[in-house]
RODO-2510 file (C-alpha; in nm, 4 decimals, decimal comma):
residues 471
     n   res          X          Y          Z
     1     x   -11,9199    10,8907    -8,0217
     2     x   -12,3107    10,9778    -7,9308
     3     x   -12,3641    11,3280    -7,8694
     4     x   -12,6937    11,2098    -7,7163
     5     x   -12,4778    11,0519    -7,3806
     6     x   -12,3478    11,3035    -7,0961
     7     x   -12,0154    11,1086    -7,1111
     8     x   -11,7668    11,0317    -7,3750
     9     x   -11,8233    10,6561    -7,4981
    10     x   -11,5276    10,4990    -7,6542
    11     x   -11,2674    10,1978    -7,6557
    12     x   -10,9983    10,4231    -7,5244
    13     x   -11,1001    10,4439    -7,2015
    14     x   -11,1392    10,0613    -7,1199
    15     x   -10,8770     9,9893    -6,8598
    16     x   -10,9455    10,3063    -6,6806
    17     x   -10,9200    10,2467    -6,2842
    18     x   -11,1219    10,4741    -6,0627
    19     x   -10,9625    10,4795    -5,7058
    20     x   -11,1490    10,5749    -5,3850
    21     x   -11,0820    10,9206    -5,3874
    22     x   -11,2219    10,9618    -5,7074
    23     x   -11,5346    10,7350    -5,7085
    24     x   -11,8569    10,8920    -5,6380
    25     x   -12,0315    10,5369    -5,5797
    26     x   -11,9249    10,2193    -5,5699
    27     x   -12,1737     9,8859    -5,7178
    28     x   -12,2473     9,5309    -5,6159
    29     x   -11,8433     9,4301    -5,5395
    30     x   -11,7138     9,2139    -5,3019
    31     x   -11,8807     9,3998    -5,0198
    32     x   -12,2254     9,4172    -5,1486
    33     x   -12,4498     9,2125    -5,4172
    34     x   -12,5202     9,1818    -5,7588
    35     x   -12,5253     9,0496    -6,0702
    36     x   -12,5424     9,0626    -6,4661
    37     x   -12,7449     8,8336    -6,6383
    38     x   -12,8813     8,8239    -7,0440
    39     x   -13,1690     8,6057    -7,1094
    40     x   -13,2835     8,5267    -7,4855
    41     x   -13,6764     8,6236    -7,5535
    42     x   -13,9349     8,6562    -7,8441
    43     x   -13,9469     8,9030    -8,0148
    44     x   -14,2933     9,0150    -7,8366
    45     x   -14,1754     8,9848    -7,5353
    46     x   -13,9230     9,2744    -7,5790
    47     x   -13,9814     9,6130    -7,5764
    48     x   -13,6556     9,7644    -7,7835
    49     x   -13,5023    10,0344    -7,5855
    50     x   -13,7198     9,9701    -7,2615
    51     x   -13,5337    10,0688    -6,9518
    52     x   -13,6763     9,9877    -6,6030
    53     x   -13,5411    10,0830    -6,2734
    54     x   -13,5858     9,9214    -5,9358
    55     x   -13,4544    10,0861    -5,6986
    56     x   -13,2620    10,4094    -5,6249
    57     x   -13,1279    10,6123    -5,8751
    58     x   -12,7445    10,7308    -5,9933
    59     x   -12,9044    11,0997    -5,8237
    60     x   -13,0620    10,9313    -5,5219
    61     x   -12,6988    10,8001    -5,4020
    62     x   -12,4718    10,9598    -5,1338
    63     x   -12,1028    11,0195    -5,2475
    64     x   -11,8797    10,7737    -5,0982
    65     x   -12,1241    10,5126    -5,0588
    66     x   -12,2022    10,1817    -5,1628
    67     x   -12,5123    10,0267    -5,2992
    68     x   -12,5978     9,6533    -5,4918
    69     x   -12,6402     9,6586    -5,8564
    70     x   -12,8401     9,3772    -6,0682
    71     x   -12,8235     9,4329    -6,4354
    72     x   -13,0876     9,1820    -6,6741
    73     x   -13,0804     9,2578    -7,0338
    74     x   -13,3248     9,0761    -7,2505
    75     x   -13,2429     9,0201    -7,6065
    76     x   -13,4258     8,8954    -7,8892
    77     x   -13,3807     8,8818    -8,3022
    78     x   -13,4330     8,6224    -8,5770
    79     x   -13,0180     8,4636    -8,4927
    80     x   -13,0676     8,4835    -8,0839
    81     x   -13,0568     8,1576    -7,9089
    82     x   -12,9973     8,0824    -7,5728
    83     x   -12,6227     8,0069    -7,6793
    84     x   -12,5608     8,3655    -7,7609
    85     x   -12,6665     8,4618    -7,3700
    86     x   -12,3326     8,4121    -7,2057
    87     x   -12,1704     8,6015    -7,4813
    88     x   -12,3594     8,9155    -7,4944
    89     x   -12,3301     8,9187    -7,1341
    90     x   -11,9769     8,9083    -7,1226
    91     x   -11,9688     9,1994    -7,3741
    92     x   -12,1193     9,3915    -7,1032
    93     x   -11,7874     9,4481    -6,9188
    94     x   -11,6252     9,5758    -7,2593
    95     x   -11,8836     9,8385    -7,3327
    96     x   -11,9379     9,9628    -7,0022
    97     x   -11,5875    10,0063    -6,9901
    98     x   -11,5907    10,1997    -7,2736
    99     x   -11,7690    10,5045    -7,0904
   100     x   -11,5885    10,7193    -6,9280
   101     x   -11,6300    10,7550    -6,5478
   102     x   -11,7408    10,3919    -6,5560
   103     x   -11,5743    10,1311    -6,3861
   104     x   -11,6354     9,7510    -6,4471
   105     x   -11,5145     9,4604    -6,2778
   106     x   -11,5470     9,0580    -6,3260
   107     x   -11,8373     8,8882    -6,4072
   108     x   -12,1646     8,6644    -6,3338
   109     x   -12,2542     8,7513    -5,9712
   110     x   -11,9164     8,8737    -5,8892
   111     x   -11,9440     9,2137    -6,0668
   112     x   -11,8047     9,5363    -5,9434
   113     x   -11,8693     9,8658    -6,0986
   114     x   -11,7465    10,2221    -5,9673
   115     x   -11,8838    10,5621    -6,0896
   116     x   -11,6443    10,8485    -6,0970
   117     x   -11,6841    11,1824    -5,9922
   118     x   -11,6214    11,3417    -6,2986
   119     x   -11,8755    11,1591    -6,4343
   120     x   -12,1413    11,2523    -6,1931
   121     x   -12,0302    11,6378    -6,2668
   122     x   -12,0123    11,5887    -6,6019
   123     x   -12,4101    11,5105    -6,5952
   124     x   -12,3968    11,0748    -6,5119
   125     x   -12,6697    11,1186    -6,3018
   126     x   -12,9288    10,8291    -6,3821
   127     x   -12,8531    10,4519    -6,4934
   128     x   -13,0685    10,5054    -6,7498
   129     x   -12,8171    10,7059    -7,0188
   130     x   -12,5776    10,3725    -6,8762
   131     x   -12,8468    10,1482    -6,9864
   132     x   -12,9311    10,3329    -7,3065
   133     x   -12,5828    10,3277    -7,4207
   134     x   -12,5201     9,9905    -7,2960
   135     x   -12,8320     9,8637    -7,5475
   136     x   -12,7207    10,0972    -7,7968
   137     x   -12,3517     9,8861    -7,8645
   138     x   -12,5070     9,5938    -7,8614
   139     x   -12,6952     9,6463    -8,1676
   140     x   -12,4444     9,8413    -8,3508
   141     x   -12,1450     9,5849    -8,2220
   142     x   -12,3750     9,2731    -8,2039
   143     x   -12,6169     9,2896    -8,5610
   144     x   -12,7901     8,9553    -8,4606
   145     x   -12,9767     9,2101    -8,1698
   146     x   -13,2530     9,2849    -8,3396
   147     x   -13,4335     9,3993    -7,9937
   148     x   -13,2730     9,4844    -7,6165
   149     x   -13,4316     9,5932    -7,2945
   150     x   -13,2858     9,6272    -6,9962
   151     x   -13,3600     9,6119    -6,6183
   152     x   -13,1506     9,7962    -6,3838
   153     x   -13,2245     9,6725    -5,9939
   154     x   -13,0617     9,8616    -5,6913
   155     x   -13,3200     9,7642    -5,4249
   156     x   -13,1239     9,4958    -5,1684
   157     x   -13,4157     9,2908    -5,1077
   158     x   -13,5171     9,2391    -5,4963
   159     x   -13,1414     9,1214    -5,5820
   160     x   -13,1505     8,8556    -5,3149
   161     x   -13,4282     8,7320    -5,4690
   162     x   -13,3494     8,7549    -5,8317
   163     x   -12,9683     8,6471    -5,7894
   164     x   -13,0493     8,2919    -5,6982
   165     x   -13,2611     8,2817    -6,0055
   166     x   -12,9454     8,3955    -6,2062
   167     x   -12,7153     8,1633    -6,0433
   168     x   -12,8946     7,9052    -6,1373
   169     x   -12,9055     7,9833    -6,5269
   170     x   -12,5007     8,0339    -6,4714
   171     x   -12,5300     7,6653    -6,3704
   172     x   -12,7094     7,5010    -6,6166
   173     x   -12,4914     7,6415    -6,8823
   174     x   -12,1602     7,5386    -6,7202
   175     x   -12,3372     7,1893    -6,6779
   176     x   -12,3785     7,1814    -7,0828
   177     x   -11,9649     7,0487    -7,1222
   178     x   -11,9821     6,8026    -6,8864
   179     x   -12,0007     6,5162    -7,1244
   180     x   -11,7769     6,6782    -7,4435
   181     x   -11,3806     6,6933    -7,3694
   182     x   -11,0623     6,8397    -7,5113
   183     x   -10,9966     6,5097    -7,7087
   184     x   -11,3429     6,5019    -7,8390
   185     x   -11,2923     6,8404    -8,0724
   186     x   -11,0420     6,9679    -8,3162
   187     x   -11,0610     7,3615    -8,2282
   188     x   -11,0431     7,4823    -7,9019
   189     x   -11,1641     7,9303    -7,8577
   190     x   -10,9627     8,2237    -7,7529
   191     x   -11,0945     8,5407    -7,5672
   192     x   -10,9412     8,8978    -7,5565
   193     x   -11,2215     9,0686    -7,3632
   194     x   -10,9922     9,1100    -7,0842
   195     x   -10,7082     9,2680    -7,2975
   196     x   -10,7655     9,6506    -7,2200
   197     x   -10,6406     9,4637    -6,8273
   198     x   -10,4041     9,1895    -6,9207
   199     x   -10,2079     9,2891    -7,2517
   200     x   -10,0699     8,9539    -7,2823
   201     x   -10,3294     8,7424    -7,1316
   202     x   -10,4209     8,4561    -7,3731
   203     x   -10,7592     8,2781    -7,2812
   204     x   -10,8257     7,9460    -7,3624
   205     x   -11,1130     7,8115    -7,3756
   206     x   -11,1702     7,3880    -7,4256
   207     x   -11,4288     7,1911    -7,3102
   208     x   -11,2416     7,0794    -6,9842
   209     x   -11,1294     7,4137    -6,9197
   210     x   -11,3436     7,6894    -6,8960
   211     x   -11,2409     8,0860    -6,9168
   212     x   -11,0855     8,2317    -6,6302
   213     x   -11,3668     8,4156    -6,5457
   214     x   -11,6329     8,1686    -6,5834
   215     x   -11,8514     8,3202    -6,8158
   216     x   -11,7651     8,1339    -7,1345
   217     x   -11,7686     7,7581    -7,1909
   218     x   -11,6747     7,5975    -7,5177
   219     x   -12,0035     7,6220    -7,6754
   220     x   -12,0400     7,9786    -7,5962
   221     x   -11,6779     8,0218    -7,7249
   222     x   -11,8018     7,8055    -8,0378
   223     x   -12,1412     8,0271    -8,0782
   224     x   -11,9842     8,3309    -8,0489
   225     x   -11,7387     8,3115    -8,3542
   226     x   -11,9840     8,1725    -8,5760
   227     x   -12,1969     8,5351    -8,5549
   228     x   -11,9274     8,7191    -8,5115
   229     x   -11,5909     8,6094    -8,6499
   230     x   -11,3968     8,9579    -8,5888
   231     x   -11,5507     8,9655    -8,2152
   232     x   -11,3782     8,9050    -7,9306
   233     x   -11,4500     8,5378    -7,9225
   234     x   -11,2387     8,3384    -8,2130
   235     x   -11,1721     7,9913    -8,3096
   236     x   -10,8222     7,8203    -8,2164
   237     x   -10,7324     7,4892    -8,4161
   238     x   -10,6188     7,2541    -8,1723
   239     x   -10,2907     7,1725    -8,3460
   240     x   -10,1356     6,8364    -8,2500
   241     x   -10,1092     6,6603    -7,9285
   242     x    -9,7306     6,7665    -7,7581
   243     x    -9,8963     6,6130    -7,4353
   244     x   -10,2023     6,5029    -7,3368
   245     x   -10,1799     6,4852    -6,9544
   246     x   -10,0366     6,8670    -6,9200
   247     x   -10,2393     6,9824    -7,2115
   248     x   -10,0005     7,1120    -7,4542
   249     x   -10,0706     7,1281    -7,8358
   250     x    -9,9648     7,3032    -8,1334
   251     x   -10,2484     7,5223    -8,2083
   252     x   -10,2520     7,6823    -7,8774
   253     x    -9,8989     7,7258    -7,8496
   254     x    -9,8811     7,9100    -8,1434
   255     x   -10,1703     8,1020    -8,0736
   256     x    -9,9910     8,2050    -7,7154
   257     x    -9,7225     8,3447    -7,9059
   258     x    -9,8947     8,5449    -8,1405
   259     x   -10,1695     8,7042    -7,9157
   260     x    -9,9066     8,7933    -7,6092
   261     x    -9,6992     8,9658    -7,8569
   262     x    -9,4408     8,6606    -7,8287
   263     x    -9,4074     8,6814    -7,4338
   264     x    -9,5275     8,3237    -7,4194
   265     x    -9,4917     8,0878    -7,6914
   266     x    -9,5914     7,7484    -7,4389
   267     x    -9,9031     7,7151    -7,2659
   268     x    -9,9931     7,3579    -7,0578
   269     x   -10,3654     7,3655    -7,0542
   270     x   -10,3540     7,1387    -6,7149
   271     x   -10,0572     7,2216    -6,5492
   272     x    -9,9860     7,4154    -6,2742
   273     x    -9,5924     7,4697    -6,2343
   274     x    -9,4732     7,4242    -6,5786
   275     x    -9,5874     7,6750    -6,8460
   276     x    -9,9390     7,7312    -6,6664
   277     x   -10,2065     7,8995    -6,8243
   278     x   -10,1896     8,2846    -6,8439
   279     x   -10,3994     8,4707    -6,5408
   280     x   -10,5748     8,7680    -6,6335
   281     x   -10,7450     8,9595    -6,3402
   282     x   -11,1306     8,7785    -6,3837
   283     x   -11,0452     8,5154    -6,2699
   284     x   -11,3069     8,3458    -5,9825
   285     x   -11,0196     8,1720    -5,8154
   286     x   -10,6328     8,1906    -5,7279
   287     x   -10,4380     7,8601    -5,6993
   288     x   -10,1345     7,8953    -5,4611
   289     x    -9,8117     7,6509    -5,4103
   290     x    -9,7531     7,6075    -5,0345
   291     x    -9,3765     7,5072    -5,0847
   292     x    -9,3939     7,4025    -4,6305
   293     x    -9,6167     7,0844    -4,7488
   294     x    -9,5772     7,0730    -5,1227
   295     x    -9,9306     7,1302    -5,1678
   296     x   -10,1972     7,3598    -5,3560
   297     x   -10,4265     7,6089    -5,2038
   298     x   -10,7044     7,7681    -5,3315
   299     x   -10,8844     8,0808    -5,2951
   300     x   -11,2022     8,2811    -5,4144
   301     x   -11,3395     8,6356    -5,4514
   302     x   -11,5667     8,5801    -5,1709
   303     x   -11,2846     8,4854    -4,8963
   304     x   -11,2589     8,8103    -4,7155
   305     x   -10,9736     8,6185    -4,4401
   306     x   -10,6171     8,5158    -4,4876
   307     x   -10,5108     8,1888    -4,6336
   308     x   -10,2645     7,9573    -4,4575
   309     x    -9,9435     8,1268    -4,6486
   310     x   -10,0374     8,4528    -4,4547
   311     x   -10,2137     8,5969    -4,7697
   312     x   -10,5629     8,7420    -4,8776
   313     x   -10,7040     8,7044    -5,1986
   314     x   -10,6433     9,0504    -5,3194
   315     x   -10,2832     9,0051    -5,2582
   316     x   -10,2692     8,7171    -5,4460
   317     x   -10,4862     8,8431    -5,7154
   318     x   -10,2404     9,1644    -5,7807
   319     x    -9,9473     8,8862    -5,7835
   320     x   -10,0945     8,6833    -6,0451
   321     x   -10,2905     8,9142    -6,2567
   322     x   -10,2095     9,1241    -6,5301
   323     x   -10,2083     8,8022    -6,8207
   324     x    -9,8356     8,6471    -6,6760
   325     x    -9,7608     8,3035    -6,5960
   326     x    -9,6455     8,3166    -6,2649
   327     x    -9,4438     8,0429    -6,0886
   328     x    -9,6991     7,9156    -5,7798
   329     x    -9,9590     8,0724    -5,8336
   330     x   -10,2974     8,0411    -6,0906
   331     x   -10,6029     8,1914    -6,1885
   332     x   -10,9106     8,0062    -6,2608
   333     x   -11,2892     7,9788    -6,2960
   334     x   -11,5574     7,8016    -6,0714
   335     x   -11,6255     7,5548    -6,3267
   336     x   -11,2143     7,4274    -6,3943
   337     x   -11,2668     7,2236    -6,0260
   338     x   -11,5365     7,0464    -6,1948
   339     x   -11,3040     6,9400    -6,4778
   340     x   -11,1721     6,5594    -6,5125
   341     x   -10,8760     6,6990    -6,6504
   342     x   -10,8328     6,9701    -6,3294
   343     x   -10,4211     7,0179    -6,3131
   344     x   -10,4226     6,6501    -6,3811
   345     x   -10,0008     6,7419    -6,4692
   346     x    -9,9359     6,7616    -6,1073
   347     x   -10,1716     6,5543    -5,9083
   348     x   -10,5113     6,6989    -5,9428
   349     x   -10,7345     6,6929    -5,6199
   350     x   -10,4228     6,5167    -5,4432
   351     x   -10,2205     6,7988    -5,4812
   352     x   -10,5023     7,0070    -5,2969
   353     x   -10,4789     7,0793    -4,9964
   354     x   -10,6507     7,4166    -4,8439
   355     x   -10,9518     7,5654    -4,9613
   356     x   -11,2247     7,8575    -4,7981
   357     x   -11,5012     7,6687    -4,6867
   358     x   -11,7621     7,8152    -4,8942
   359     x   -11,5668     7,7055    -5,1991
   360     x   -11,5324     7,3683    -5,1044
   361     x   -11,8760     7,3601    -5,0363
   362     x   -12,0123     7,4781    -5,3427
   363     x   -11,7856     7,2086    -5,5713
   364     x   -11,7794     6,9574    -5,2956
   365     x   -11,9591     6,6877    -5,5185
   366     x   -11,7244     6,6988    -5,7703
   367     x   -11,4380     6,6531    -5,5441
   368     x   -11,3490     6,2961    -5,5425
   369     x   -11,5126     6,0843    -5,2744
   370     x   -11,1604     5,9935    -5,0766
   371     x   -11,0119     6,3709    -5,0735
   372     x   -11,3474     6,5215    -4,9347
   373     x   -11,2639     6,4985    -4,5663
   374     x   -10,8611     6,5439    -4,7026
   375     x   -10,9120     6,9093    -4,7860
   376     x   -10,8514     7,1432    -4,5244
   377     x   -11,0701     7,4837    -4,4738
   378     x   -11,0455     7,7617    -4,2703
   379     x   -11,1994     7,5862    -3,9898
   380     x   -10,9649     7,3500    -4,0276
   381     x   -10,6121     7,5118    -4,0577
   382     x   -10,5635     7,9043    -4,0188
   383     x   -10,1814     7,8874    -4,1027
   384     x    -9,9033     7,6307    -4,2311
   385     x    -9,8216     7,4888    -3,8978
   386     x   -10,2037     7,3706    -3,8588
   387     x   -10,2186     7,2848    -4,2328
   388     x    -9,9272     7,0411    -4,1796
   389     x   -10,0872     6,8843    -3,8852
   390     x   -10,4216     6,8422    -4,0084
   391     x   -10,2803     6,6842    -4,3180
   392     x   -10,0923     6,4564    -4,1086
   393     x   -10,3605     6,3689    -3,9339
   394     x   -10,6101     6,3202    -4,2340
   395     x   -10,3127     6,0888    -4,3771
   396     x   -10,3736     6,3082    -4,6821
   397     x   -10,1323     6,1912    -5,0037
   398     x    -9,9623     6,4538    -5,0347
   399     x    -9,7548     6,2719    -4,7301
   400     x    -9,5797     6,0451    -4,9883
   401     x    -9,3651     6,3447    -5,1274
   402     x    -9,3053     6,4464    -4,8311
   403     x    -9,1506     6,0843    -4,7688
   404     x    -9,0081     6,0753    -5,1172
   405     x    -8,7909     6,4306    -5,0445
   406     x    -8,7195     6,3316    -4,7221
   407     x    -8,5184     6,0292    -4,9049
   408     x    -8,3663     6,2684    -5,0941
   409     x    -8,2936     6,5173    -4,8227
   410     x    -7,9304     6,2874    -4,7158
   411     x    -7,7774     6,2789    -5,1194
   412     x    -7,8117     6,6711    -5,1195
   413     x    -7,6873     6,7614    -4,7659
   414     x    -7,3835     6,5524    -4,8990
   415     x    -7,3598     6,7393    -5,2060
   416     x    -7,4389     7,0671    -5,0311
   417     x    -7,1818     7,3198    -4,8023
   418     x    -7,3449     7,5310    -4,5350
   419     x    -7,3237     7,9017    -4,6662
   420     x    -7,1591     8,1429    -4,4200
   421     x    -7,4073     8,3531    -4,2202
   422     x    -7,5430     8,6253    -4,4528
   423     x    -7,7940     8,7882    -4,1881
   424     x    -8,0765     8,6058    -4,3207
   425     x    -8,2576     8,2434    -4,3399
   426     x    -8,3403     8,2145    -4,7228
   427     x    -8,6788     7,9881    -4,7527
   428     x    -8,6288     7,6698    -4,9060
   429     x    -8,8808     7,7028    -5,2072
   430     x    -8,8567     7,3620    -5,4250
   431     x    -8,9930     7,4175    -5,7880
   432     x    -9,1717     7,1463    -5,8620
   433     x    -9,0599     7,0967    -6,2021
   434     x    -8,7474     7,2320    -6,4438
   435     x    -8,6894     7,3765    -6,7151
   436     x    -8,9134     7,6771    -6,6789
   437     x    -8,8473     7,9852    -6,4896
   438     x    -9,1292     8,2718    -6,5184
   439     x    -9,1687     8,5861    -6,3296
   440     x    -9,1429     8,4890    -5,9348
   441     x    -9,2677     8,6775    -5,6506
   442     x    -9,0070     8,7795    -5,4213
   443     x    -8,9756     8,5667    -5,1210
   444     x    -8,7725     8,6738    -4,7913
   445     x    -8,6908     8,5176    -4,4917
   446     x    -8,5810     8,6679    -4,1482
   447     x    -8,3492     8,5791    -3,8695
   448     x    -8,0045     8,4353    -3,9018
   449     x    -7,8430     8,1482    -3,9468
   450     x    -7,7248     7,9154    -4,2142
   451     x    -7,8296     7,9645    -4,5874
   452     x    -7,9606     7,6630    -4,7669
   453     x    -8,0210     7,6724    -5,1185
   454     x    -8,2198     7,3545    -5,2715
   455     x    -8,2969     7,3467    -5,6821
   456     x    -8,4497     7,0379    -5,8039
   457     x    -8,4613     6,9086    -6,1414
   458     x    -8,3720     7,3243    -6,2344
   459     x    -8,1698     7,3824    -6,5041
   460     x    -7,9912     7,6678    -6,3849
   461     x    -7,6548     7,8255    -6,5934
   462     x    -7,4371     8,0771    -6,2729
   463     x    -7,1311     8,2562    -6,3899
   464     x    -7,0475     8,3597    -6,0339
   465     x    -7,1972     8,3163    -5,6943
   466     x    -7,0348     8,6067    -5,3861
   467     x    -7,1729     8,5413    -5,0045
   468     x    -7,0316     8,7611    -4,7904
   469     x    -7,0988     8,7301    -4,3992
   470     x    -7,3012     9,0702    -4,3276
   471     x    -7,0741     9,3208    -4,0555
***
């Protein structure tokens, strides 16, 4: 594509993994810092095709190792405005991804980015040819670019004092929605950056429910179709209402249908059991069902321990990812917690009831005044025996279904014959809701014993079901 590159430079390598035994470096990630960040200038105060490097360089690195990476672009041109930043920086995962030997991950301060050693060999030896191609798509993909410079940064102690600068830019644009919401607006936006990852992901983006991955809000989704309607970023007309407290309309139903290739044709904007949103793999944050207290748990990026359900996020992640609606869990952004609408369908902040405690601090004014002290965190409750306690103890809501199943518990144990021993205790997972039976992770139980198996509200059709006792 550009003789001028020592790499190849095309869309056919997006969704290229590079393992550990093939990476030559790894960047910023979960174990390490950095950052991407596109700020709108003048056009004087952009040197066009400027590239500045703080730090070591690609050549300076040992193999194996891993260093932070801060990447600033500054843009300017007669049609950049500030509401254009968020977009061009999201592009910067699809056209880094388009070089080959270059890995990249997520978004906002949560990038990740592995170089390969093929590339290296094959002559990747300074960020600058990244850089230079980098700049180069965004004029030829993105006309409106009149003028890009970029600043790569690989020195620690300069990203810890730049990335507080970016984070809060991040937050005064995911502060612009906070007064617009879904029933204020006739077209919501879609996104396919993430589709070289998630085939049949289908991003939504409304103004009480920001992308997965945090990076776009509706105005950005709104911005970015207007100067460039055959981008990534397109207009979805909201249809009519099927439900306003789940979030289900027309318009996005259909669109679900048409960009996963019909493998979803219902999508509840707000719910979490019934015909959740698609998950891609950006997401910020994994919603999980804890079926032991019938509550929600969440999880971030930056969680390196193990949630109450025995899990890291990683696990999870993999589980949910790959643009499926998965029964129990969810992917979301920073932002969604913030939303008045936040999986209002089944019980909002009620319904929560684990989070790390660096997540719950960071949204912890926007958590409703009575579940603050409700939530439990790490330091709180390390697995589902200490969850249930501390929830008892907090008198947190969710008690009332337990109450309300208990009630229940007598009309199905009627209704219900002990299975024969079978060698195993099957969980008792309730689905919270009917109707609706996506992929579901496979769930085992050990021991012996009795087999008890308990469907509510499930519409379930069985032509035949054999338990044998195991020899």
């Amino acid at each position: 594509m550009a003789d001028e590159f020592p790499f190849e430079i095309s869309p056919m390598f997006e969704g290229e993994r590079i393992r550990k035994d093939g990476m030559f470096v790894e960047l910023a990630g979960p174990k390490s810092k950095g950052f991407e960040l596109v700020r709108a200038a003048d056009m004087d105060d952009v040197e066009d095709g400027r590239f500045t490097l703080i730090g070591p360089d690609l050549s300076d690195m040992e193999e194996g190792s891993r260093y932070p990476l801060a990447m600033v672009y500054k843009i300017a041109g007669e049609l950049v405005e500030a509401d254009l930043e968020s977009i061009v920086e999201r592009r910067n995962h699809e056209f880094q991804n388009y070089i080959q030997g270059f890995m990249h991950l997520n978004q906002r301060d949560d990038v990740w980015m592995r170089v390969s050693k093929d590339a290296v060999e094959k002559g990747m030896t300074s960020f600058e040819s990244v850089a230079q191609a980098i700049m180069m798509l965004f004029k030829n993909e993105l006309p409106f670019i009149e003028a890009v410079e970029a600043i790569y940064i690989t020195d620690m102690d300069e990203i810890e004092k730049e990335i507080e600068n970016a984070r809060a830019v991040y937050k005064g644009r995911d502060e612009r929605t906070r007064d617009l919401h879904d029933e204020d607006v006739d077209t919501f936006y879609g996104c396919t950056l993430c589709a070289s990852f998630a085939p049949t992901n289908v991003c939504v983006v409304t103004p009480d429910r920001i992308s997965l991955c945090g990076a776009i809000n509706w105005f950005d989704g709104r911005a970015a179709a207007k100067v460039d309607p055959e981008g990534p970023q397109f207009a979805i007309p909201k249809g009519d209402v099927i439900d306003a407290e789940s979030g289900e309309y027309t318009g996005v139903n259909e669109a679900a249908k048409r960009l996963s290739s019909g493998e979803y044709d219902r999508i509840k904007l707000h719910s979490f059991f019934e015909y959740p949103h698609t998950s891609c793999g950006c997401f910020e944050v994994v919603g999980f069902y804890i079926p032991e207290v019938d509550g929600i748990g969440w999880v971030d990026r930056d969680f390196a321990g193990t949630a109450p359900n025995g899990l890291q996020f990683s696990t999870m992640a993999g589980q949910t990812g790959g643009g499926k609606q998965v029964v129990g869990f969810l992917g979301v952004g920073v932002n969604y917690f913030r939303s008045p609408k936040f999986i209002q369908s089944d019980g909002g902040w009620e319904r929560v009831v684990w989070m790390p405690k660096m997540l719950k601090d960071k949204v912890l004014n926007d958590i409703p005044e009575e579940m603050r002290d409700l939530v439990a965190t790490e330091e709180d409750a390390a697995d589902v025996d200490s969850l249930r306690n501390f929830l008892k103890d907090k008198n947190h809501p969710i008690l009332e279904r337990w109450v309300e199943e208990e009630e229940e518990a007598p009309e199905e144990e009627e209704a219900t014959e002990a299975a024969p021993q079978a060698g195993f205790a099957a969980p008792q997972m309730q689905m919270p809701t009917g109707g609706f039976m996506p992929s579901m992770p496979m769930m085992t139980g050990g021991g012996s014993g009795g087999v008890k198996i308990v469907l509510k509200n499930a519409k379930v059709s069985i032509e035949k079901v054999i338990i044998k006792k195991q020899d």
